[in-house]
N, C-alpha and C positions, 0 to 999 in steps of 0.2 A: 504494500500500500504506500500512497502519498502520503505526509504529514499535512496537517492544516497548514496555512500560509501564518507567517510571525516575521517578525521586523528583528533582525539582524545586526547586535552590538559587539564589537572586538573593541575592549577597553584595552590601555597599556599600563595602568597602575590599579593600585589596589583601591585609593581612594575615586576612581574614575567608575571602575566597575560596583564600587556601593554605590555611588551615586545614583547610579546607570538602574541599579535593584532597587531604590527607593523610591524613583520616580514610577516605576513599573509596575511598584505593589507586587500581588500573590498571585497577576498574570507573567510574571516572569521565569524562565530554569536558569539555571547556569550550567555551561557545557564545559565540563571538564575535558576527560579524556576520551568519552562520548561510547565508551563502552556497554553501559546501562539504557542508558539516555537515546542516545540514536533506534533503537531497536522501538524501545516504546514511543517512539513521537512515527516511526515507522506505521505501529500497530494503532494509532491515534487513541492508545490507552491514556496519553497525557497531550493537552495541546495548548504549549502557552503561547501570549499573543507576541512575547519579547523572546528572545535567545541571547542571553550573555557568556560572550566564549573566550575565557580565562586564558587561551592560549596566547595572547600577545603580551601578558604581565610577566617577565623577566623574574623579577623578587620573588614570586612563589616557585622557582623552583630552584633546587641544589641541595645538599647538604653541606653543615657547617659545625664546629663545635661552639656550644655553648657554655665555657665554665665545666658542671656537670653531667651538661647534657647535650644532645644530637639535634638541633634544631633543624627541621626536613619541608622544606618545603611544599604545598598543597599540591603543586600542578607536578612533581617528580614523580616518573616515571616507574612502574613498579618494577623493568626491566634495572633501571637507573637507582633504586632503595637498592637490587639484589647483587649489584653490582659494587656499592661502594664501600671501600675500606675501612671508612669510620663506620658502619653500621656493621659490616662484617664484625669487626674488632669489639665494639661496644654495645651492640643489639641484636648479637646476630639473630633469634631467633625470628626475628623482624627480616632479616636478608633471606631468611630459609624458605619463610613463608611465602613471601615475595615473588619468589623463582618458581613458587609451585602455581602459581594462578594461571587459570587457562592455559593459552599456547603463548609461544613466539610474540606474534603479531598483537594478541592481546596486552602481552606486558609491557613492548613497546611502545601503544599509547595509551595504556590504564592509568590512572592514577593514582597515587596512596589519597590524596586527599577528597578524590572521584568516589572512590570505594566508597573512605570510613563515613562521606556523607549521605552516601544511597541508604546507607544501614540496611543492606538486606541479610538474614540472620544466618543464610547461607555462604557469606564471604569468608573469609578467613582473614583480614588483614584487622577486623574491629575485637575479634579474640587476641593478638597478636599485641594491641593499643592498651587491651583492659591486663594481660598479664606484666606486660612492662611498667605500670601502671605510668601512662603517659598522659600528656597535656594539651590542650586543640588552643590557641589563637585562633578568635573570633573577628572580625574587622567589620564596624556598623557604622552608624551616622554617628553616632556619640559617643566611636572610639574604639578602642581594643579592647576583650576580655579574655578570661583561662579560663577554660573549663575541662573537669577530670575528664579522663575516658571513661569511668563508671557513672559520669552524668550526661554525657553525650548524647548517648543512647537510648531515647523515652523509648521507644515501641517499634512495631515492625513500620521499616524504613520512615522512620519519626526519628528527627535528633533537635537537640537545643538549639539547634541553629535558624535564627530567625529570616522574614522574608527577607528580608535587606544587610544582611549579613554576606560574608563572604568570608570561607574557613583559611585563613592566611598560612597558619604552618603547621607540623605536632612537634611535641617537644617531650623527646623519650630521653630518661635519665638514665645513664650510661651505665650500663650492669655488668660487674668483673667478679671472677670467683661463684658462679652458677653457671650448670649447666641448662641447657633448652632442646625442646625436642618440639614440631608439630607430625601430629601423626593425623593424617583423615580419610576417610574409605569415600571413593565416589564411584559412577557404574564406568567412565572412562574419564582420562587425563584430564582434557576441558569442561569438563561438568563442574558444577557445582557439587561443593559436600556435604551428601547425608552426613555426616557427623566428620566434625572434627576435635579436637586434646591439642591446645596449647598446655605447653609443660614446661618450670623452671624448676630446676634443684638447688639448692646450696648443704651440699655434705660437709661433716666432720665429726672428729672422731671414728669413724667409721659407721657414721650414721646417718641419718636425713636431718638435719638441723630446722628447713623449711622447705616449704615446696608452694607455687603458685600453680595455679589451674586452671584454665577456662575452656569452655565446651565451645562449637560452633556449632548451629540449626537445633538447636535442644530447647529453643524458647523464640519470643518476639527478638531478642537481642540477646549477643554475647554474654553466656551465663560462671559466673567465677564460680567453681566448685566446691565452696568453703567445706564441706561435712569433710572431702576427701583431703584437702590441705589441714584441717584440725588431726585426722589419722596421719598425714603421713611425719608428721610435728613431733621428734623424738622416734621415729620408726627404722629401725634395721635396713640397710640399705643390699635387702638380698629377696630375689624376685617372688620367693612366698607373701614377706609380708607386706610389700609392695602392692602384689595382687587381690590382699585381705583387703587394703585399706581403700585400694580405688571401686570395690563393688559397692561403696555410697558414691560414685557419679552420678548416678542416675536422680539421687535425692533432688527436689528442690525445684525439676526439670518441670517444662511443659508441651516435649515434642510432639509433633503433628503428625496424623497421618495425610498422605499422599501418594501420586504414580510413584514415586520411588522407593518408599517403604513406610511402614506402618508404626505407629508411636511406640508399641512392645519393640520391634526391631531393632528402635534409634536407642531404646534403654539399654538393651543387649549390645549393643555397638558402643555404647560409650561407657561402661564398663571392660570392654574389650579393648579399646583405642586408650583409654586413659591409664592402664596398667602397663601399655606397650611405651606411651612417650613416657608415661615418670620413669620407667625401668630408664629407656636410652640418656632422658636427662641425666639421671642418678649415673650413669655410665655401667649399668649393672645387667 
Protein backbone atom coordinates (compact mmCIF):
# COMPACT_ATOMS: atom_id res chain seq x y z
CA UNK A 1 0.00 0.00 0.00
CA UNK A 2 0.60 3.83 -0.27
CA UNK A 3 1.00 5.86 2.93
CA UNK A 4 -1.48 8.87 3.28
CA UNK A 5 0.00 12.13 1.99
CA UNK A 6 2.18 14.33 5.14
CA UNK A 7 4.26 17.27 4.69
CA UNK A 8 7.99 16.41 4.91
CA UNK A 9 10.45 18.18 7.71
CA UNK A 10 14.49 17.38 7.78
CA UNK A 11 15.55 19.57 10.65
CA UNK A 12 19.57 19.85 11.32
CA UNK A 13 19.54 20.43 15.03
CA UNK A 14 17.92 19.29 17.81
CA UNK A 15 16.25 22.49 18.94
CA UNK A 16 14.85 22.93 15.01
CA UNK A 17 13.29 19.46 15.12
CA UNK A 18 11.38 20.23 18.71
CA UNK A 19 10.38 23.14 17.24
CA UNK A 20 9.30 21.53 14.19
CA UNK A 21 7.02 18.66 16.95
CA UNK A 22 5.59 21.41 18.79
CA UNK A 23 4.02 23.26 16.04
CA UNK A 24 2.60 19.88 14.68
CA UNK A 25 1.03 18.80 17.95
CA UNK A 26 0.19 14.63 18.05
CA UNK A 27 -0.24 14.89 14.01
CA UNK A 28 3.22 14.47 13.94
CA UNK A 29 6.00 10.93 13.86
CA UNK A 30 9.56 11.23 13.95
CA UNK A 31 11.40 9.11 11.54
CA UNK A 32 14.21 7.68 12.89
CA UNK A 33 15.91 4.93 11.36
CA UNK A 34 12.43 4.02 9.77
CA UNK A 35 12.62 0.41 10.42
CA UNK A 36 9.23 0.30 12.52
CA UNK A 37 7.90 3.27 11.10
CA UNK A 38 8.12 2.89 7.21
CA UNK A 39 6.24 -0.55 7.36
CA UNK A 40 3.35 0.87 9.28
CA UNK A 41 2.70 4.21 7.57
CA UNK A 42 3.05 1.56 4.43
CA UNK A 43 0.02 -0.40 6.07
CA UNK A 44 -1.66 3.07 6.90
CA UNK A 45 -1.82 1.46 10.51
CA UNK A 46 -0.57 5.19 11.58
CA UNK A 47 -0.99 8.26 9.27
CA UNK A 48 0.46 11.46 10.49
CA UNK A 49 -0.03 14.74 8.74
CA UNK A 50 3.88 15.98 9.44
CA UNK A 51 7.07 13.55 9.15
CA UNK A 52 10.01 14.71 11.19
CA UNK A 53 13.28 12.98 9.87
CA UNK A 54 16.20 13.09 12.47
CA UNK A 55 18.58 12.05 9.91
CA UNK A 56 20.01 15.48 9.18
CA UNK A 57 20.96 16.32 13.05
CA UNK A 58 24.78 15.54 13.25
CA UNK A 59 24.67 15.74 17.44
CA UNK A 60 22.59 12.76 17.87
CA UNK A 61 24.66 10.59 16.70
CA UNK A 62 28.24 8.92 17.97
CA UNK A 63 29.47 7.71 20.83
CA UNK A 64 31.52 9.40 23.55
CA UNK A 65 32.80 9.10 27.05
CA UNK A 66 31.14 10.73 29.79
CA UNK A 67 33.17 10.97 33.17
CA UNK A 68 31.32 7.46 34.10
CA UNK A 69 29.40 6.89 31.52
CA UNK A 70 28.98 6.07 27.43
CA UNK A 71 26.84 8.94 26.27
CA UNK A 72 25.40 7.37 22.66
CA UNK A 73 23.71 9.03 20.62
CA UNK A 74 19.77 8.64 19.42
CA UNK A 75 20.19 8.49 15.77
CA UNK A 76 23.48 5.75 16.09
CA UNK A 77 23.27 3.04 14.39
CA UNK A 78 22.64 -0.36 15.89
CA UNK A 79 25.31 -1.79 13.22
CA UNK A 80 27.43 1.51 14.68
CA UNK A 81 26.59 0.68 19.05
CA UNK A 82 27.86 -3.04 17.95
CA UNK A 83 30.71 -1.97 16.45
CA UNK A 84 32.27 0.59 18.94
CA UNK A 85 35.06 0.11 21.23
CA UNK A 86 33.94 2.06 24.19
CA UNK A 87 30.61 0.10 24.32
CA UNK A 88 32.60 -3.20 23.51
CA UNK A 89 34.99 -2.33 26.53
CA UNK A 90 32.30 -0.62 28.81
CA UNK A 91 28.72 -2.09 27.88
CA UNK A 92 29.39 -4.73 26.12
CA UNK A 93 26.34 -6.42 26.80
CA UNK A 94 24.64 -3.41 24.86
CA UNK A 95 27.28 -4.36 21.75
CA UNK A 96 26.11 -8.02 21.98
CA UNK A 97 22.76 -7.24 21.66
CA UNK A 98 23.02 -4.83 19.05
CA UNK A 99 24.75 -7.38 16.45
CA UNK A 100 21.98 -9.73 17.06
CA UNK A 101 18.82 -7.44 15.70
CA UNK A 102 17.49 -8.45 12.57
CA UNK A 103 19.82 -8.62 9.50
CA UNK A 104 22.80 -6.63 7.89
CA UNK A 105 20.64 -4.13 6.36
CA UNK A 106 18.54 -3.68 9.33
CA UNK A 107 21.36 -2.74 11.65
CA UNK A 108 22.69 -0.57 9.23
CA UNK A 109 19.94 1.81 9.58
CA UNK A 110 18.04 0.89 12.83
CA UNK A 111 18.60 2.87 15.50
CA UNK A 112 19.31 2.57 19.34
CA UNK A 113 17.25 5.59 19.89
CA UNK A 114 14.41 4.37 16.91
CA UNK A 115 14.14 1.18 18.86
CA UNK A 116 14.01 2.07 22.71
CA UNK A 117 11.31 4.68 21.53
CA UNK A 118 8.89 2.27 19.58
CA UNK A 119 8.84 0.34 22.93
CA UNK A 120 7.67 -2.77 21.32
CA UNK A 121 8.03 -5.49 24.04
CA UNK A 122 9.55 -7.76 21.56
CA UNK A 123 12.90 -5.63 20.99
CA UNK A 124 15.66 -6.52 22.62
CA UNK A 125 17.71 -3.25 22.95
CA UNK A 126 14.84 -1.68 25.85
CA UNK A 127 15.99 -5.02 28.14
CA UNK A 128 19.57 -4.34 27.38
CA UNK A 129 18.66 -0.04 28.62
CA UNK A 130 16.78 -1.59 32.00
CA UNK A 131 19.72 -4.05 32.89
CA UNK A 132 22.43 -1.56 32.41
CA UNK A 133 20.39 0.58 34.32
CA UNK A 134 20.77 3.55 31.84
CA UNK A 135 19.42 7.04 31.30
CA UNK A 136 17.30 8.69 28.17
CA UNK A 137 18.00 12.70 27.60
CA UNK A 138 14.74 14.12 26.74
CA UNK A 139 14.83 17.55 24.52
CA UNK A 140 11.40 19.69 24.73
CA UNK A 141 10.29 23.24 24.44
CA UNK A 142 11.22 23.94 28.07
CA UNK A 143 14.49 22.03 27.98
CA UNK A 144 16.34 18.81 28.67
CA UNK A 145 15.34 16.15 31.09
CA UNK A 146 16.61 12.36 32.41
CA UNK A 147 14.61 9.94 32.65
CA UNK A 148 15.43 6.14 34.13
CA UNK A 149 15.17 3.24 31.60
CA UNK A 150 12.71 1.77 34.33
CA UNK A 151 10.55 4.91 33.78
CA UNK A 152 10.79 5.19 30.09
CA UNK A 153 8.66 2.53 29.51
CA UNK A 154 4.78 3.09 30.50
CA UNK A 155 3.00 0.37 28.38
CA UNK A 156 3.10 -1.54 25.04
CA UNK A 157 4.88 0.89 22.66
CA UNK A 158 3.99 3.81 25.32
CA UNK A 159 7.02 5.73 26.69
CA UNK A 160 7.54 9.01 28.64
CA UNK A 161 8.23 10.76 25.85
CA UNK A 162 6.06 13.49 25.02
CA UNK A 163 4.56 14.94 21.71
CA UNK A 164 7.03 17.49 21.32
CA UNK A 165 9.87 15.86 22.75
CA UNK A 166 12.77 14.43 20.91
CA UNK A 167 14.93 11.43 22.60
CA UNK A 168 18.40 13.24 22.36
CA UNK A 169 20.93 10.57 23.62
CA UNK A 170 21.13 7.34 26.45
CA UNK A 171 23.48 7.53 28.92
CA UNK A 172 24.72 3.85 30.01
CA UNK A 173 27.05 3.91 33.05
CA UNK A 174 30.12 2.15 32.28
CA UNK A 175 30.09 -1.53 33.87
CA UNK A 176 33.76 -3.32 34.70
CA UNK A 177 34.04 -6.43 36.69
CA UNK A 178 30.42 -8.39 35.42
CA UNK A 179 29.97 -10.49 33.39
CA UNK A 180 26.64 -10.37 30.56
CA UNK A 181 25.06 -12.66 28.40
CA UNK A 182 21.75 -12.11 26.05
CA UNK A 183 20.28 -15.32 25.28
CA UNK A 184 16.75 -15.31 23.14
CA UNK A 185 14.88 -18.07 21.02
CA UNK A 186 13.10 -16.76 17.90
CA UNK A 187 11.47 -19.04 14.86
CA UNK A 188 14.51 -17.40 12.47
CA UNK A 189 17.41 -14.95 12.76
CA UNK A 190 15.34 -11.78 11.73
CA UNK A 191 12.38 -12.33 13.63
CA UNK A 192 11.48 -10.80 16.50
CA UNK A 193 11.97 -12.76 20.02
CA UNK A 194 9.59 -14.89 21.63
CA UNK A 195 11.56 -14.41 24.63
CA UNK A 196 14.59 -13.11 25.44
CA UNK A 197 17.20 -13.02 29.22
CA UNK A 198 19.21 -10.18 29.47
CA UNK A 199 21.87 -11.30 32.11
CA UNK A 200 24.71 -9.59 34.33
CA UNK A 201 26.87 -11.27 36.96
CA UNK A 202 29.29 -9.86 39.37
CA UNK A 203 31.06 -13.18 41.12
CA UNK A 204 33.26 -13.46 44.01
CA UNK A 205 34.55 -15.55 46.24
CA UNK A 206 33.49 -18.15 44.23
CA UNK A 207 30.10 -17.10 44.30
CA UNK A 208 27.32 -14.89 42.72
CA UNK A 209 27.66 -11.64 44.74
CA UNK A 210 24.68 -10.01 42.31
CA UNK A 211 23.00 -10.67 39.27
CA UNK A 212 20.77 -8.26 37.11
CA UNK A 213 17.93 -9.74 34.89
CA UNK A 214 15.53 -8.60 32.41
CA UNK A 215 13.14 -10.66 30.30
CA UNK A 216 12.03 -9.52 26.67
CA UNK A 217 8.18 -10.12 25.22
CA UNK A 218 7.11 -11.49 28.96
CA UNK A 219 4.91 -8.35 29.53
CA UNK A 220 3.77 -4.73 27.85
CA UNK A 221 7.54 -3.69 28.52
CA UNK A 222 10.81 -4.90 29.49
CA UNK A 223 10.26 -6.84 32.74
CA UNK A 224 13.42 -6.92 35.43
CA UNK A 225 13.35 -10.31 37.07
CA UNK A 226 13.73 -9.20 40.69
CA UNK A 227 12.40 -12.93 42.45
CA UNK A 228 15.37 -14.51 40.26
CA UNK A 229 18.19 -11.68 41.01
CA UNK A 230 16.94 -11.88 45.00
CA UNK A 231 17.82 -16.00 44.52
CA UNK A 232 20.66 -15.62 42.78
CA UNK A 233 22.18 -12.90 45.73
CA UNK A 234 24.78 -15.12 47.73
CA UNK A 235 24.19 -18.34 45.24
CA UNK A 236 27.00 -20.83 44.28
CA UNK A 237 28.04 -20.20 41.07
CA UNK A 238 27.60 -23.86 39.75
CA UNK A 239 24.90 -24.79 37.18
CA UNK A 240 22.57 -26.62 39.68
CA UNK A 241 21.92 -23.93 41.68
CA UNK A 242 21.90 -21.58 39.13
CA UNK A 243 19.13 -23.58 37.50
CA UNK A 244 17.19 -23.76 41.05
CA UNK A 245 17.16 -20.13 41.28
CA UNK A 246 16.08 -18.93 37.77
CA UNK A 247 12.78 -21.28 37.79
CA UNK A 248 11.17 -17.95 39.53
CA UNK A 249 11.52 -16.09 35.94
CA UNK A 250 8.40 -16.67 35.09
CA UNK A 251 7.10 -14.87 38.51
CA UNK A 252 5.61 -11.42 38.10
CA UNK A 253 5.38 -12.06 34.09
CA UNK A 254 2.29 -11.26 32.00
CA UNK A 255 3.01 -13.04 28.41
CA UNK A 256 0.64 -13.20 25.78
CA UNK A 257 -0.60 -15.68 23.78
CA UNK A 258 -0.11 -15.42 19.94
CA UNK A 259 0.87 -17.00 16.07
CA UNK A 260 4.09 -17.74 17.70
CA UNK A 261 3.57 -19.27 20.92
CA UNK A 262 1.26 -19.48 23.72
CA UNK A 263 1.63 -17.69 27.22
CA UNK A 264 2.46 -21.53 29.03
CA UNK A 265 5.22 -21.62 26.33
CA UNK A 266 6.89 -18.17 26.94
CA UNK A 267 6.93 -19.30 30.93
CA UNK A 268 8.79 -22.45 29.88
CA UNK A 269 11.10 -20.49 27.70
CA UNK A 270 12.01 -18.10 30.01
CA UNK A 271 12.83 -20.21 32.63
CA UNK A 272 14.96 -22.04 30.14
CA UNK A 273 16.78 -18.89 28.48
CA UNK A 274 17.21 -17.23 31.89
CA UNK A 275 19.32 -20.29 33.56
CA UNK A 276 21.36 -20.42 30.10
CA UNK A 277 22.41 -16.59 30.12
CA UNK A 278 23.03 -16.21 34.06
CA UNK A 279 25.12 -19.73 33.64
CA UNK A 280 27.26 -17.82 30.46
CA UNK A 281 27.21 -14.52 32.55
CA UNK A 282 28.50 -16.27 35.72
CA UNK A 283 31.14 -17.96 33.12
CA UNK A 284 29.93 -21.33 34.49
Amino acid sequence: MIPVAFDYLRPTGVDEAVAALAEAGDEAKILAGGQSLLPVLRLRLSAPSVLVDLGGVAELRGVREEGDFLAIGAMTTHDEVASSPLVRRFAPLLATMAATIGDRQVRHRGTLGGSLAHADPAADLPAAAATLQARYVLAGPSGRRVVTAADFAVGLFTTALADDEVLVEVQVPKVEGWGSHYEKFHRVVQAWAIVGVAAMVRRSDGGIESARVTLTNMGPTALRATAVEQALAGCAAEPAAIAEACMAAAEGTSPRDDVTASAEYRRHLVRVLTGRAVAAAAGV
